[in-house]
N, C-alpha and C positions, 0 to 999 in steps of 0.2 A: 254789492254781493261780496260777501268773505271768501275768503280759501279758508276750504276745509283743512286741519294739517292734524299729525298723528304722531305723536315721541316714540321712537323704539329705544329704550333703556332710561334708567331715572339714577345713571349716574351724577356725577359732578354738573358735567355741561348740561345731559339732561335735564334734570331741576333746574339749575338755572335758565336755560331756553323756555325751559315751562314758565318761571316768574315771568323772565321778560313776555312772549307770548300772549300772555295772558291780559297784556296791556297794550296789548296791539291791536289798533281797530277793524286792520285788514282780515285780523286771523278769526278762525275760530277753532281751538282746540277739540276735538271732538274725543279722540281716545290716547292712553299711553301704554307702552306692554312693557311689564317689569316683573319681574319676578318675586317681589314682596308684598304682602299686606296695606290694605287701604289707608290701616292705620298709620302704618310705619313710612309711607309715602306723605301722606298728610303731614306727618309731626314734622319729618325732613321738610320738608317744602315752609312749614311754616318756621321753622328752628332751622337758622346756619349759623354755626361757630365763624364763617368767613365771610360774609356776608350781612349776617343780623336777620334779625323777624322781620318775616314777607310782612307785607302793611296790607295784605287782602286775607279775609277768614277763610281756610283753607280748611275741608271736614271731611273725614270717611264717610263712604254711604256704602249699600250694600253692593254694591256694583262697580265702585270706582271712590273717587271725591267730588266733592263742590266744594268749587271756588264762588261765595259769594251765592248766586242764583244757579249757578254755570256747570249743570251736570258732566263731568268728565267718563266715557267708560275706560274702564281698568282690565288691561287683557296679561294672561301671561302663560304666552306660548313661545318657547326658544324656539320653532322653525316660523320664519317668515312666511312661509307659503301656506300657514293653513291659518293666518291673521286674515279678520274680515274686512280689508277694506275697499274693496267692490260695493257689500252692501253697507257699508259705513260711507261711502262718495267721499271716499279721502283723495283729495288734489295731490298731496304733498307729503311722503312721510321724513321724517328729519330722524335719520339714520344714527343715535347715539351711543351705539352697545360698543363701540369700537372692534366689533365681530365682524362685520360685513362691507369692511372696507375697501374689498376687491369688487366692482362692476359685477361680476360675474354673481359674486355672493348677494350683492345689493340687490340686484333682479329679481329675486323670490319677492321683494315688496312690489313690483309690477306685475310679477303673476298673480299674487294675491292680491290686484284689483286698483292697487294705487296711480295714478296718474305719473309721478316724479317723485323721486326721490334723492333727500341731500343729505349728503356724509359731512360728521363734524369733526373728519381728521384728512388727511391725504390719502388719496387714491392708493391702492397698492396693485394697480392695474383696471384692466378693460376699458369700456367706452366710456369716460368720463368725463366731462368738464369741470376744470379745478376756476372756480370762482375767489376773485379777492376783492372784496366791494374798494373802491379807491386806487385800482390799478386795472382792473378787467371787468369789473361787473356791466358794462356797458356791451362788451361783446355775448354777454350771457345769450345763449341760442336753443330754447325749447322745441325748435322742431327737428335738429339734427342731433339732442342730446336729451334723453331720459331720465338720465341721473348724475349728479353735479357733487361736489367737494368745495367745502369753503374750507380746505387747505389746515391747518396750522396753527394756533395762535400765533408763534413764534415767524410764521410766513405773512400772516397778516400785519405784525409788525412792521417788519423787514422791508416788505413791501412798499406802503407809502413811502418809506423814506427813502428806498433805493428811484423810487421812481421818482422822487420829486428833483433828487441831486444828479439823475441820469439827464432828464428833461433838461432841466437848466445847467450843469455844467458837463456832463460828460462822464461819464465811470469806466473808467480801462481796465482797472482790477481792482478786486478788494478781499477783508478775510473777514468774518462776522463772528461774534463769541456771544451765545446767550446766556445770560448767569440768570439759570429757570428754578423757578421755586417746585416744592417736593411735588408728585402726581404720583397718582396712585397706580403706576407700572413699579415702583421702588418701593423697597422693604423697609420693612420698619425697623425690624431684626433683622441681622442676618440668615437669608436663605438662597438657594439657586434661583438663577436668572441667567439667562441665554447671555446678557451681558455682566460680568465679572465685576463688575465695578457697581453695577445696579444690583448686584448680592447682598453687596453689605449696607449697612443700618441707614439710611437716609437720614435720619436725625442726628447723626454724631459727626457728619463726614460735608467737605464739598468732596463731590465726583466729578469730573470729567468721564463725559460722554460723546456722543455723536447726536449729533442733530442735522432732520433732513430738509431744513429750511431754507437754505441757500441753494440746493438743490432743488427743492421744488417751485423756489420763486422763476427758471429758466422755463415752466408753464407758463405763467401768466406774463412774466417780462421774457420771451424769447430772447431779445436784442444784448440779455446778459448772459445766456448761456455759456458759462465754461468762465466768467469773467468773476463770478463768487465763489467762496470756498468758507466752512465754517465748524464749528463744534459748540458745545453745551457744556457750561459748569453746573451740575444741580446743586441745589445750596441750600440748608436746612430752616426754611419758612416756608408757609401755608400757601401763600400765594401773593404774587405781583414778582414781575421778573423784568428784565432788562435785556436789552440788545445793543452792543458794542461794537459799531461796524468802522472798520477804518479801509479808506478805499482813497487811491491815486485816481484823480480827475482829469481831464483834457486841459479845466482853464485854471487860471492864477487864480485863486479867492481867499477870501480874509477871514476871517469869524464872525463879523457882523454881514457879511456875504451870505453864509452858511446861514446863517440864525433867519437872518432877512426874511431866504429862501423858504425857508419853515413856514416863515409865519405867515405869508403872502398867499400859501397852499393850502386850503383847507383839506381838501379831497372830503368832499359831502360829508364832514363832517367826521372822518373816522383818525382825521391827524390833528395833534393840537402842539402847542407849546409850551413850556415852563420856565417861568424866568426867577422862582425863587428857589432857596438852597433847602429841597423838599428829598426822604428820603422814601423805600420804596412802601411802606404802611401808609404814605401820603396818597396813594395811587391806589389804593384798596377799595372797591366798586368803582374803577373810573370807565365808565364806556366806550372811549376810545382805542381805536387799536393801536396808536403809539401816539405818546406825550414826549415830546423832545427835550431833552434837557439841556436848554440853552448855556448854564453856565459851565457844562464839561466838554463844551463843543471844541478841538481845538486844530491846530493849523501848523505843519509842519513843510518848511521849503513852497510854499505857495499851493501846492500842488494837493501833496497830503491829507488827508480829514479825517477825523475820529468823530465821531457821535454816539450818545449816549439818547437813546430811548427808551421809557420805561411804557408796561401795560400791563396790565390786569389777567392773566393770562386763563381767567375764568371767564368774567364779569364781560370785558368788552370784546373775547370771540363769543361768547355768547348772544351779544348781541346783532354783531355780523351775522353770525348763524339766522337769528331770527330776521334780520332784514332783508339778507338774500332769498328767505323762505318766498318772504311779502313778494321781493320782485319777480320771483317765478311765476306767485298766483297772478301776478299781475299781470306777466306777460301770458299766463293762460290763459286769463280773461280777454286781452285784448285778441286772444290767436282764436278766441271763441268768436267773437264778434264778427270777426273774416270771415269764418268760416259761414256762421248764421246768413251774413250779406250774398 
């Protein structure tokens, strides 16, 4: 039996949740709510400048798209609460408008019928579970939580690698710098932005910003609380971004220590390695949420470490997003089955 799931918004990560999705044998996509045209979702879905042409035939209908055989409905109501999915038997809606990322706001898709719902950015409050597959997805807890966060791209990153170097050597402190490619909170031109620096032109400038990724990994890895501290250079390309963490450890290690350690980790699949002199267009649809870059690993007074991980900061939270969809259906399935016995 599939999980039912349901997209709210067909921005960036929306569409892309949708391609992934759609290739998922646990899911079944039933509706998405966007506020534009059948057409205009279709043609995006089939056409990405950052991505390339979906490889499935993607068509308006009157009611929605088809993927393939695979009627989609198309809804487009900005309030959550008067969305059908009660009489849709939607399990799961995967929360994408970046609007309703307070618990509190996210709730209108459980009043309107939904079983669970996952945010594809960080909490910004209420009862939440922030999920990072490769560092917490195993405590994932469907009966004491209704609606879950898979965090960040930028935290999903971060993650594996703090936890793998935490696990085996010890992190006492560290400071983390992502050099993130452009998103669409940043102007194109210069115009007002609550952040000063996010005013002006994205395309002409790096900026330095704030980021809340080392901050929010103190959810999933508690034991580093108060022990990370970081910021954000935005940097004028489309997408694939990097994570610069240099952090003092408990033990003495070397660089083939470090590197070792990577490569010995997989964490299911969402950490990888790189041992060639790759730059970050090499990494453009890579589905992992950090690829390590062996050869800028380096090692200062034994102690010291620098790492460079690079990720996809669309393509592989996108895909987290859609895995952790799977394991919530999953674990509703199994919390059905208790219950049925």
């Amino acid at each position: 039996m599939t999980t039912n799931i349901a997209i709210n918004g067909m921005g960036r990560i929306g569409r892309m949740a949708l391609r992934i999705a759609l290739k998922n044998k646990n899911l079944n996509v039933v509706a998405i709510n966007a506020s534009y045209p059948p057409e205009t979702i279709a043609h995006l879905i089939n056409y990405d400048t950052t991505h390339g042409t979906y490889d499935l035939k993607v068509e308006p209908t009157d009611h929605g798209i088809k993927v393939d055989e695979h009627e989609i409905k198309l809804l487009a109501d900005r309030n959550p609460e008067n969305l059908p999915w009660k009489l849709l038997d939607i399990d799961i809606v995967i929360e994408a408008t970046g609007k309703f990322n307070h618990g509190d706001k996210a709730s209108a898709h459980l009043t309107a019928g939904a079983k669970k719902v996952l945010l594809t950015g960080p909490s910004k409050g209420g009862d939440v579970q922030m999920i990072v597959k490769g560092v917490n997805n195993n405590d994932l807890d469907i009966e004491q939580y209704d609606i879950f966060s898979n965090a960040s791209c930028t935290t999903n990153c971060i993650g594996p690698v703090a936890k793998v170097l935490n696990d085996k050597f010890g992190i006492v402190n560290g400071l983390m710098t992502t050099v993130h490619a452009i998103t669409n909170d940043q102007n194109n031109i210069d115009n007002p932005h609550k952040d000063l620096r996010r005013a002006r032109s994205c395309n002409e400038s790096i900026i330095p910003t704030s980021t809340g990724a080392a901050k929010a990994l103190k959810e999933v890895m508690p034991e580093l609380d108060g022990k990370l501290h970081g910021m954000a250079l935005r940097v004028p390309t489309k997408n694939v971004s990097l994570v610069d963490l240099v952090v003092d450890l408990e033990t003495d290690v070397t660089v083939d220590d470090i590197n070792q350690a990577f490569k010995e980790n997989d964490l299911q699949g969402v950490l990888a390695t790189e041992d060639a002199p790759l730059v970050s267009v090499d990494f453009n649809t890579n589905p992992h949420s950090a690829v390590i870059d062996t050869q800028s690993t380096l090692v200062m007074g034994d102690k010291k470490v620098k790492v460079i991980a690079w990720y996809d900061n669309e393509w592989g939270y996108s895909n987290r997003v859609v895995e952790i969809a799977a394991q919530i259906g999953e674990s509703l399935k199994e919390n059905s089955k208790v219950v049925s016995s």
